[in-house]
mmCIF file of the N, C-alpha and C atoms, coordinates in Angstrom:
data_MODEL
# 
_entry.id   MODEL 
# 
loop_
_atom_site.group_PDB 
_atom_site.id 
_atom_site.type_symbol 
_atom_site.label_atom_id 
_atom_site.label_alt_id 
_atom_site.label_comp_id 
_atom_site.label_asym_id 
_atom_site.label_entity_id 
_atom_site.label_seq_id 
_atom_site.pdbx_PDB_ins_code 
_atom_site.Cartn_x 
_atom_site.Cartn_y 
_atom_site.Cartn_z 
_atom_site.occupancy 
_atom_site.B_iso_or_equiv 
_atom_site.pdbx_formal_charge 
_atom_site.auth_seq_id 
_atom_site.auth_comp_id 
_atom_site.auth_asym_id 
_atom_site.auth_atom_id 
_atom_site.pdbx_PDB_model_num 
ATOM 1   N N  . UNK A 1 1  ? 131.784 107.421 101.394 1.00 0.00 ? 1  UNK A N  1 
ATOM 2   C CA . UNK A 1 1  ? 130.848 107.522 100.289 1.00 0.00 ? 1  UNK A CA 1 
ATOM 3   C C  . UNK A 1 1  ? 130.653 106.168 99.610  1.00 0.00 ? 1  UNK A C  1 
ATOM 4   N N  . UNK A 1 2  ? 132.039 105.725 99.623  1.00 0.00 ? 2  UNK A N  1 
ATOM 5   C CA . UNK A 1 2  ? 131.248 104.008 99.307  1.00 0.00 ? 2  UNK A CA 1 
ATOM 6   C C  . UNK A 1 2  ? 130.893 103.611 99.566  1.00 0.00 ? 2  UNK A C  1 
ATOM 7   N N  . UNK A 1 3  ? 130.499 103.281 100.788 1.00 0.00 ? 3  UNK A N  1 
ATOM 8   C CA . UNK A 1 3  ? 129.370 102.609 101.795 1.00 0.00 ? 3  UNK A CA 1 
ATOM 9   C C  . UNK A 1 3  ? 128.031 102.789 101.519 1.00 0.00 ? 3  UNK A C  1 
ATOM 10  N N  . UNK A 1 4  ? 127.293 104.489 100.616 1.00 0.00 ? 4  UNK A N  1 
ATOM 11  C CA . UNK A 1 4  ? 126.412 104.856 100.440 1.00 0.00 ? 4  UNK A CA 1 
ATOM 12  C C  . UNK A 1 4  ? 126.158 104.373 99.217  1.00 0.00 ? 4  UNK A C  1 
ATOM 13  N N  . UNK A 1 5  ? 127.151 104.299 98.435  1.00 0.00 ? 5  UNK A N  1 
ATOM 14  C CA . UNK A 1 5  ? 126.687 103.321 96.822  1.00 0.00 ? 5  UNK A CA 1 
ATOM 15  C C  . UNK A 1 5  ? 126.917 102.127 96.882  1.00 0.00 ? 5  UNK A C  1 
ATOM 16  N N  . UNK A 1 6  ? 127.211 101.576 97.746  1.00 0.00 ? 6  UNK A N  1 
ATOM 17  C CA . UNK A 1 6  ? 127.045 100.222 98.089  1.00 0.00 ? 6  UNK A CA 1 
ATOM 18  C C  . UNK A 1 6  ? 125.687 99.665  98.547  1.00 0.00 ? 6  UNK A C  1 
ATOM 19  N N  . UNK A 1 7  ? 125.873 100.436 99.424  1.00 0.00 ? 7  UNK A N  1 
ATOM 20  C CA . UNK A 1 7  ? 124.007 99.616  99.861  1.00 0.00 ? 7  UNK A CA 1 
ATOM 21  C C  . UNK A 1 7  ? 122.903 100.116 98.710  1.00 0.00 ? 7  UNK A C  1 
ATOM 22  N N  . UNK A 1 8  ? 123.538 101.434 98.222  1.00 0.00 ? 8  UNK A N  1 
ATOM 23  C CA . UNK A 1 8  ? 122.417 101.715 96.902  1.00 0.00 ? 8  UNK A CA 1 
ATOM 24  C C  . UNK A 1 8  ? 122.056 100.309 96.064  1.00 0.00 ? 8  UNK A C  1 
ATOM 25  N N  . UNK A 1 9  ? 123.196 100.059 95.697  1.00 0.00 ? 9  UNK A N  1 
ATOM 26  C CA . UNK A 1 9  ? 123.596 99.018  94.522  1.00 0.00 ? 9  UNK A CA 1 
ATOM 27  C C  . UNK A 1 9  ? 122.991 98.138  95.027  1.00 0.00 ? 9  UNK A C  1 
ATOM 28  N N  . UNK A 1 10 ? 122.944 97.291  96.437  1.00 0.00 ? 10 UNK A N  1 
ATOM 29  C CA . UNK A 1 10 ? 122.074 96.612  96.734  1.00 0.00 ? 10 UNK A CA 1 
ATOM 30  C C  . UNK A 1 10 ? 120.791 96.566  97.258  1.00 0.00 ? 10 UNK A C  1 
ATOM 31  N N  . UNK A 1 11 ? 120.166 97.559  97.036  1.00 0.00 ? 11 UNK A N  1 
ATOM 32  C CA . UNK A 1 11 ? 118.972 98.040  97.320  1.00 0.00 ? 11 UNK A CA 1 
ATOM 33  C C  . UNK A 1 11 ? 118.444 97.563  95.491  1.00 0.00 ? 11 UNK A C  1 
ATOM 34  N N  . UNK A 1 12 ? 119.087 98.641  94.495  1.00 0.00 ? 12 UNK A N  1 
ATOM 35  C CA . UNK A 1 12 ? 119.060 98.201  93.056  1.00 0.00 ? 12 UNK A CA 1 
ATOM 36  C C  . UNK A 1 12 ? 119.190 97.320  92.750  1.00 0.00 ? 12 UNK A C  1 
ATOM 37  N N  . UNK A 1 13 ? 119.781 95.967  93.514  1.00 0.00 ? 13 UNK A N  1 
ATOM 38  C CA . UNK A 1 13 ? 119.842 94.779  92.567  1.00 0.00 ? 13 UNK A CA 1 
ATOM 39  C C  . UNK A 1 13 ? 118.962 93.959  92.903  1.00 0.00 ? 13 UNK A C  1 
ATOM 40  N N  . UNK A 1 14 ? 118.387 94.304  94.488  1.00 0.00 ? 14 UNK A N  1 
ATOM 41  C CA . UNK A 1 14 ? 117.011 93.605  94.804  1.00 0.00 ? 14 UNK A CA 1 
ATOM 42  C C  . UNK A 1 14 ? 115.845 93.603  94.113  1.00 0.00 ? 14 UNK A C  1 
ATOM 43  N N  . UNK A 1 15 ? 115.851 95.298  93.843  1.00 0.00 ? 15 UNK A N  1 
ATOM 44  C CA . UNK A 1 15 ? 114.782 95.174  93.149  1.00 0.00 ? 15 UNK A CA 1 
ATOM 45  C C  . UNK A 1 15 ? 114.666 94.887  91.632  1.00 0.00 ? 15 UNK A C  1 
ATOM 46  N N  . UNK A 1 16 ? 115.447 95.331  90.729  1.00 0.00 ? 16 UNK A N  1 
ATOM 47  C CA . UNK A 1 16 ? 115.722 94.456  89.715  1.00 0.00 ? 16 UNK A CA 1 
ATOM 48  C C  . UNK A 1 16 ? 115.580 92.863  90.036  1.00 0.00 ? 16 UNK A C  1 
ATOM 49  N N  . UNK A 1 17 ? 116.267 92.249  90.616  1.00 0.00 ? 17 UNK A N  1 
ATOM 50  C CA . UNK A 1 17 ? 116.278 90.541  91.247  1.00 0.00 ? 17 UNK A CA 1 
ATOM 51  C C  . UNK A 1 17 ? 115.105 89.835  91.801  1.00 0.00 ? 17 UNK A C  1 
ATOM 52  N N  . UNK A 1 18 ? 114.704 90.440  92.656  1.00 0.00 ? 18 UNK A N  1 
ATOM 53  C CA . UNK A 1 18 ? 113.596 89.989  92.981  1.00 0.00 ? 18 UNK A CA 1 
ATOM 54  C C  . UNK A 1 18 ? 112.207 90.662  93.069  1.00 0.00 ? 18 UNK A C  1 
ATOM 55  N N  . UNK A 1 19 ? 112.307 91.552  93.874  1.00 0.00 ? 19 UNK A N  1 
ATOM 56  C CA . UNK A 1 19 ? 111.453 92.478  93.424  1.00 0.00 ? 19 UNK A CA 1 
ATOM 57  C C  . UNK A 1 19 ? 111.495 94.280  94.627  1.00 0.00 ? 19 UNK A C  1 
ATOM 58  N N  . UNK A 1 20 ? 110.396 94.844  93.939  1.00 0.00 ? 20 UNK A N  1 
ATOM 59  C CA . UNK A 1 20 ? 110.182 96.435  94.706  1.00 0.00 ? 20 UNK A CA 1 
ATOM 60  C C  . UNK A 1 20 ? 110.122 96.024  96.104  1.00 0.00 ? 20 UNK A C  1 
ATOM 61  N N  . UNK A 1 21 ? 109.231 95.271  96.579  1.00 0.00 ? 21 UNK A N  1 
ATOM 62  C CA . UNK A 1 21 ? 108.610 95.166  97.761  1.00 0.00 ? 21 UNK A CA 1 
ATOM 63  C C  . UNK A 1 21 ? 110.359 94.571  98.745  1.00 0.00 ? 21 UNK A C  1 
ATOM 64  N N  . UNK A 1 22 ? 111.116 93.548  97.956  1.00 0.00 ? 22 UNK A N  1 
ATOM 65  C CA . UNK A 1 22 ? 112.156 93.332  98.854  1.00 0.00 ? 22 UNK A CA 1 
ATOM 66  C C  . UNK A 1 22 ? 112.927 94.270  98.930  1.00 0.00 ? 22 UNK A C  1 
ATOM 67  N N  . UNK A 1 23 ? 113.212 95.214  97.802  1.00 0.00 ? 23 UNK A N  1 
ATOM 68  C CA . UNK A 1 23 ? 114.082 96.527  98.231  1.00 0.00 ? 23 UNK A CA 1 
ATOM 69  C C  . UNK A 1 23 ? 113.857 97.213  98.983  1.00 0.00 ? 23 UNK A C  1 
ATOM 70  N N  . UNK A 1 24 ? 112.464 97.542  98.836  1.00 0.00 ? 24 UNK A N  1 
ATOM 71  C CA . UNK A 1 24 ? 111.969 98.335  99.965  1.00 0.00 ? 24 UNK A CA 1 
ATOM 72  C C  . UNK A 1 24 ? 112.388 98.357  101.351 1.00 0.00 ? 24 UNK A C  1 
ATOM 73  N N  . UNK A 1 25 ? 111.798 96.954  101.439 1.00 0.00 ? 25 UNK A N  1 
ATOM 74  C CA . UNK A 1 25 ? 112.574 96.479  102.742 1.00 0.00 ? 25 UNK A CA 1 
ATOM 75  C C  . UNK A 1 25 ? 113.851 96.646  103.066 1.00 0.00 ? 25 UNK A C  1 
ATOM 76  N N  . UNK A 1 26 ? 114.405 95.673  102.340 1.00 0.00 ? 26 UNK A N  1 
ATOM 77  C CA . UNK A 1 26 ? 115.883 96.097  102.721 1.00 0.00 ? 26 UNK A CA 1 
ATOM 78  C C  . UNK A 1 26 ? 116.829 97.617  103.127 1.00 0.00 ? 26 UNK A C  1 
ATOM 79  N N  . UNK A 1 27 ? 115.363 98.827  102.488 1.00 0.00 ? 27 UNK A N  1 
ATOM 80  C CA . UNK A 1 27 ? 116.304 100.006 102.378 1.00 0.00 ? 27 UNK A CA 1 
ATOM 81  C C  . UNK A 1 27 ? 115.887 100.091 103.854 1.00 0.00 ? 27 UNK A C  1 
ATOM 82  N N  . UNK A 1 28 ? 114.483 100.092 104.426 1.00 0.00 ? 28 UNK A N  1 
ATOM 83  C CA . UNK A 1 28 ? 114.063 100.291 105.456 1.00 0.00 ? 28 UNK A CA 1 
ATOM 84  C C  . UNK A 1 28 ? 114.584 99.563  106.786 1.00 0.00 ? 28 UNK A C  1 
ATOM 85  N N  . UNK A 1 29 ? 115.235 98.294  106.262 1.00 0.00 ? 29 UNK A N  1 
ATOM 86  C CA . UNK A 1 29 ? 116.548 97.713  107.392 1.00 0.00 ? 29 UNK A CA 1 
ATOM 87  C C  . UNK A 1 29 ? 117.377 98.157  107.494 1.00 0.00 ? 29 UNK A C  1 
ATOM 88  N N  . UNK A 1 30 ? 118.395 98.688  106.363 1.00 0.00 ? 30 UNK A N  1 
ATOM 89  C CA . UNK A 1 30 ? 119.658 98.864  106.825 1.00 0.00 ? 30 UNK A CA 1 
ATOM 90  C C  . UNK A 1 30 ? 119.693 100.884 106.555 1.00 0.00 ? 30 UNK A C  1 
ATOM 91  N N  . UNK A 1 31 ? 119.076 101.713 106.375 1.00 0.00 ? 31 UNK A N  1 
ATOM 92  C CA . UNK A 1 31 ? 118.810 102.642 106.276 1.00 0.00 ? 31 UNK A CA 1 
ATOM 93  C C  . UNK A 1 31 ? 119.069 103.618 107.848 1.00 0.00 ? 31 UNK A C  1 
ATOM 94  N N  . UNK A 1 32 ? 118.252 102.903 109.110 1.00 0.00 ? 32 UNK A N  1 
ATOM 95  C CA . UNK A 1 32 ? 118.216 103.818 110.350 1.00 0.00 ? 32 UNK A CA 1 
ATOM 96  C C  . UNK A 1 32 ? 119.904 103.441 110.960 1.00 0.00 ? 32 UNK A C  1 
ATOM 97  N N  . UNK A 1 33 ? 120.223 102.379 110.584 1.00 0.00 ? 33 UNK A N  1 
ATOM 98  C CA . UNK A 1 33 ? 121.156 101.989 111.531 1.00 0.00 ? 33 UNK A CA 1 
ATOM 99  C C  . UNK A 1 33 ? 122.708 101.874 110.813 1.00 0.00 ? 33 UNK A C  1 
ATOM 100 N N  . UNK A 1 34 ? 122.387 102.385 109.519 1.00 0.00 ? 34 UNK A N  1 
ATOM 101 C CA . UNK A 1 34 ? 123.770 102.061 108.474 1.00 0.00 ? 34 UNK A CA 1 
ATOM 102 C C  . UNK A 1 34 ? 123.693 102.887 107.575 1.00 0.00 ? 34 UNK A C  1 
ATOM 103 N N  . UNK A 1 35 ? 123.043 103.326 106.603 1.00 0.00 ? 35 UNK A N  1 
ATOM 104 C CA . UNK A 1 35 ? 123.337 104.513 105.481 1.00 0.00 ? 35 UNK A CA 1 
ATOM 105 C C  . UNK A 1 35 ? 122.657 105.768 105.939 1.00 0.00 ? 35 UNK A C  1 
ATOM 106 N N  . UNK A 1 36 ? 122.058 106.103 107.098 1.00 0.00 ? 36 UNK A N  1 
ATOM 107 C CA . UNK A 1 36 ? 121.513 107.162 107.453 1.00 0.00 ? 36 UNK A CA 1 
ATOM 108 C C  . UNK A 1 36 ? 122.959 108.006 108.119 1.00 0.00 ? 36 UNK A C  1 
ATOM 109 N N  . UNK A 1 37 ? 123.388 106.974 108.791 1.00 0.00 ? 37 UNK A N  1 
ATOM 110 C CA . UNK A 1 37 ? 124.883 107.567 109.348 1.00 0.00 ? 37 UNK A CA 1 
ATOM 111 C C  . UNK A 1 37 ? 126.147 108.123 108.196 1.00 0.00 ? 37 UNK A C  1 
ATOM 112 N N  . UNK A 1 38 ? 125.853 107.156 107.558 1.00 0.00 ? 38 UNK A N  1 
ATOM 113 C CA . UNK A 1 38 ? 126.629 108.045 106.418 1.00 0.00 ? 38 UNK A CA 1 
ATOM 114 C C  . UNK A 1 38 ? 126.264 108.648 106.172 1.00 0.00 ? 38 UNK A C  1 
ATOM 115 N N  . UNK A 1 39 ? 125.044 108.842 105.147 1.00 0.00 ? 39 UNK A N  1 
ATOM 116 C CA . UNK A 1 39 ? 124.949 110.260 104.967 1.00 0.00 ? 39 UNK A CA 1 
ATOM 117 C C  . UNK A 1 39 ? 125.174 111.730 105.465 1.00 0.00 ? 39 UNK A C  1 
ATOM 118 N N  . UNK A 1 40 ? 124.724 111.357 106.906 1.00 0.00 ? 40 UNK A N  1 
ATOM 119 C CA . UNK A 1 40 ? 125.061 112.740 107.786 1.00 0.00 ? 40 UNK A CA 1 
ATOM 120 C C  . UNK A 1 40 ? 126.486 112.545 107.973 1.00 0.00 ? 40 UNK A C  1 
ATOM 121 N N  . UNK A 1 41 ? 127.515 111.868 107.782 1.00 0.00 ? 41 UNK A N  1 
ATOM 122 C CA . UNK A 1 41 ? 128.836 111.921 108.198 1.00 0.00 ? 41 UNK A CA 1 
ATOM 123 C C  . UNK A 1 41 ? 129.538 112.887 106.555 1.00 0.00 ? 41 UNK A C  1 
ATOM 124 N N  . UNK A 1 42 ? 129.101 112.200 105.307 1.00 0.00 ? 42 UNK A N  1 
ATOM 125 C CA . UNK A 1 42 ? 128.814 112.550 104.358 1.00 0.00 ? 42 UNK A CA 1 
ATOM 126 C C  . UNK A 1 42 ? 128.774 114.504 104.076 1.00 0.00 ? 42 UNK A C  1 
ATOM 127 N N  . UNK A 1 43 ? 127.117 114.397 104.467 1.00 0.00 ? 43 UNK A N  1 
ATOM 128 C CA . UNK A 1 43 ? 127.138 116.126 104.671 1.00 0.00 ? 43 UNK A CA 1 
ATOM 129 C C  . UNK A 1 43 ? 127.915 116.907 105.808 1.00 0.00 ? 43 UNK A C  1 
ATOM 130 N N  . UNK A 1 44 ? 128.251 116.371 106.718 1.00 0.00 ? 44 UNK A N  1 
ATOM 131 C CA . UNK A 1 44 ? 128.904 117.005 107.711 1.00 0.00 ? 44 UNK A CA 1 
ATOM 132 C C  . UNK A 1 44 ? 130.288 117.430 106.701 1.00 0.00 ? 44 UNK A C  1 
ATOM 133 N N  . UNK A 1 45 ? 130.980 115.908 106.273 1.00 0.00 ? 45 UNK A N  1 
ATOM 134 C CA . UNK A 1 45 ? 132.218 116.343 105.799 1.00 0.00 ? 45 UNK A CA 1 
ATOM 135 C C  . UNK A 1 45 ? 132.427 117.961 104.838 1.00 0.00 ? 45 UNK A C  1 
ATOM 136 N N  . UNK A 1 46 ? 131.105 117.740 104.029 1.00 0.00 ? 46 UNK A N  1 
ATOM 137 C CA . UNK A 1 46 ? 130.775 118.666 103.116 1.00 0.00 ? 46 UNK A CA 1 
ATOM 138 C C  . UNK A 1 46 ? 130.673 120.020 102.955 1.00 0.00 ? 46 UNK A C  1 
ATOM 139 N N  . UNK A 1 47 ? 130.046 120.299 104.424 1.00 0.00 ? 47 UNK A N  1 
ATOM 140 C CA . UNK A 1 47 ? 129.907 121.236 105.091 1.00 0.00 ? 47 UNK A CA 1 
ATOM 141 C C  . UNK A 1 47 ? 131.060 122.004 105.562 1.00 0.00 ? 47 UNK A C  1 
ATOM 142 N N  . UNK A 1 48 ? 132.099 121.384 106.439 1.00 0.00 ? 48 UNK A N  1 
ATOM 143 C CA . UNK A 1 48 ? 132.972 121.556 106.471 1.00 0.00 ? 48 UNK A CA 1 
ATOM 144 C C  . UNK A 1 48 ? 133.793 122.216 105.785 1.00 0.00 ? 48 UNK A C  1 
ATOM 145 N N  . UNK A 1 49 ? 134.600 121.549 104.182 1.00 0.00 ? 49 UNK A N  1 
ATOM 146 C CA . UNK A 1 49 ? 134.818 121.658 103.234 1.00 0.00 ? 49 UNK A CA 1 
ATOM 147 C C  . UNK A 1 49 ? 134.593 123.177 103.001 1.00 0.00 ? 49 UNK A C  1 
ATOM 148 N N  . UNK A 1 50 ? 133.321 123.332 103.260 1.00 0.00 ? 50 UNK A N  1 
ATOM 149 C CA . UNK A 1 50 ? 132.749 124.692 102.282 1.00 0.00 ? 50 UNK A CA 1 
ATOM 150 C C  . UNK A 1 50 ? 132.555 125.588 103.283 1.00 0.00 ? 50 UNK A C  1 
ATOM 151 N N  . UNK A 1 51 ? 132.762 125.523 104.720 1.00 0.00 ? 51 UNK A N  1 
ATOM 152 C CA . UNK A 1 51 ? 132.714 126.208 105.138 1.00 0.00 ? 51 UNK A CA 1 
ATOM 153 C C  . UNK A 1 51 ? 132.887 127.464 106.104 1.00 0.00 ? 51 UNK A C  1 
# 
């Protein structure tokens, strides 16, 4: 889960920093190949958990 508020945070400080258009980006780089996996590792765990 830290991995997922991590790249948040730097998604947020881009755009605060520089701007929307570079966050954007950035979410759209590291998103397919790095926080998309978490997430589903994320809900999987979750799932689990509950079920």
């Amino acid at each position: 889960m830290s991995d997922i508020i991590l790249d948040l945070s730097e998604i947020k400080w881009r755009i605060e920093n520089n701007s929307l258009a570079d966050g954007l980006w950035y979410f759209q780089l590291i998103f397919a190949g790095h926080t998309q996996q978490h997430i589903l590792d994320l809900l999987n765990f979750m799932k689990q958990k509950n079920g």
